[in-house]
N, C-alpha and C positions, 0 to 999 in steps of 0.2 A: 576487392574492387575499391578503390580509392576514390573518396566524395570530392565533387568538385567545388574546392573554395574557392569563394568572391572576393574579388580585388577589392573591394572593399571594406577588408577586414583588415586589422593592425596584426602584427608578428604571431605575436599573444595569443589571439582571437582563434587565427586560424590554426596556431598549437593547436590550442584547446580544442577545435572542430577534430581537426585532425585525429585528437586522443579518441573522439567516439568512432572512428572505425573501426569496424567486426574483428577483422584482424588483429586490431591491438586490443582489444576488449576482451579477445579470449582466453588470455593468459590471467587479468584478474579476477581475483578473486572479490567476496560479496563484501566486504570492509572497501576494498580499493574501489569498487564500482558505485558503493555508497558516496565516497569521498568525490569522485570526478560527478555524481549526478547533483552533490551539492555544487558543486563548480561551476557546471551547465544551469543549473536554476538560478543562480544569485545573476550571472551573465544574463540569463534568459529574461529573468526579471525587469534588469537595470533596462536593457532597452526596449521592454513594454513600457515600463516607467517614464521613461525620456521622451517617448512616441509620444504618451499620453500628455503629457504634460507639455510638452512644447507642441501638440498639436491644439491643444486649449489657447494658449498664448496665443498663436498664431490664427486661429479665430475671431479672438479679439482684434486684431491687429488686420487681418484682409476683410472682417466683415461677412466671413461665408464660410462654410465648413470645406465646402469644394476647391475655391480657391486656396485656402490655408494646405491644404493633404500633401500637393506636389513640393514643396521644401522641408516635409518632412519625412518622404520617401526613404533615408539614409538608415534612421533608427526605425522604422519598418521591416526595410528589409535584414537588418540584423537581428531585430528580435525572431525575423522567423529563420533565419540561419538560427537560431540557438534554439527555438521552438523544436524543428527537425533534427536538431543534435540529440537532446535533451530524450525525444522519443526513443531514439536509439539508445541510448542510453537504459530508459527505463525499461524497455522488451527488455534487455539484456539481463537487466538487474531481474527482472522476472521471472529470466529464465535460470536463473543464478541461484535466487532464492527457494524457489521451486524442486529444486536438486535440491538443496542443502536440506528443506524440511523434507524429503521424503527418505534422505538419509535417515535424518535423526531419529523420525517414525519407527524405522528399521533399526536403529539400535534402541530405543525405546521397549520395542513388542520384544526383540531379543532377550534384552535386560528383563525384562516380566517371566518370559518363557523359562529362561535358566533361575528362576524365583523358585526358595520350595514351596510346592503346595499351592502352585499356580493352578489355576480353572481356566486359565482365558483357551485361543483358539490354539490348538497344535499342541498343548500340554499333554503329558504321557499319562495323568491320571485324572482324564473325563470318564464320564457316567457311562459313554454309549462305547468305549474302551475296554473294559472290567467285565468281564466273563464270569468271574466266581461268585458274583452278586450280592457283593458287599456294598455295602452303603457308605455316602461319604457325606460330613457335613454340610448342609446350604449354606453359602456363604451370599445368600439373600438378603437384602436388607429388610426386617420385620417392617409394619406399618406401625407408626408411633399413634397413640391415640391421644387424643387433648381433651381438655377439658369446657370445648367453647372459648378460649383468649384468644386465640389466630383469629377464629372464624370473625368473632366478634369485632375485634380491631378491622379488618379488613373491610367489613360492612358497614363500620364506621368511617373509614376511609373515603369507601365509597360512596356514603351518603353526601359526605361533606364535599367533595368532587364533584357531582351531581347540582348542591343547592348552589358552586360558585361556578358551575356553566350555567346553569339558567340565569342568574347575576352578569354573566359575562353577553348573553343572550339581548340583553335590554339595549 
């Protein structure tokens, strides 16, 4: 379904609008949908930017926040043309991204799986697998013991954090 652009946008503008439709969205990829959501931001920005700033000026100049808004209505309603681009855009990118890591997840746990001497989930040599009752090493990690320097430093930390909230308290 095709957005409808406002006459009020230069050639350019309404490219760019036009690039965030679904349809053309779906063919790129998460590099290319980065590149077009920096495009839609910088756009997006410049005419928050412009709104803001030429809406301060023109305050000065009518004397009233009210009266100054209506000659600035142009770079309003473009920034929210780009605002609503830009949305689109990031769904997109979210749903782009979203794929790609649960890809890589999946090739990740694969790459483990086909590891020798994997323990994780779906490995051929788990404990509750082995019938012959043989034992296999824990690949636990042990509890290191200290000697009091963590603990200590830490409580020092915290003392000192302590005396400069009550200092910040005052």
């Amino acid at each position: 379904m095709p957005i409808e652009i406002p006459r009020f946008l230069t050639q350019s503008q309404a490219d760019l609008v036009r690039e965030t439709e679904s349809h053309r969205m779906e063919d790129l990829d998460e590099d290319a949908l980065l590149e077009l959501h920096t495009r839609v931001r910088r756009a997006r920005s410049k005419y928050v930017k412009l709104y803001r700033q030429t809406g301060a000026q023109r305050v000065g100049l009518k004397g009233a926040r009210g009266h100054a808004r209506p000659g600035n209505a142009a770079n309003a309603a473009k920034a929210e043309v780009f605002e609503l681009a830009l949305a689109r855009v990031s769904a997109r990118l979210g749903v782009v991204a979203r794929a790609a890591a649960k890809d890589l997840k999946a090739e990740r746990l694969a790459a483990v799986a086909a590891a020798r001497g994997s323990t994780g989930p779906g490995s051929a040599g788990t404990a509750a697998g082995q019938s012959d009752g043989a034992s296999t090493a824990s690949t636990k990690r042990r509890a290191t013991k200290t000697t009091g320097g963590i603990k200590r430093d830490a409580s020092s930390r915290s003392q000192g954090a302590g005396r400069q909230a009550r200092k910040d308290s005052r």
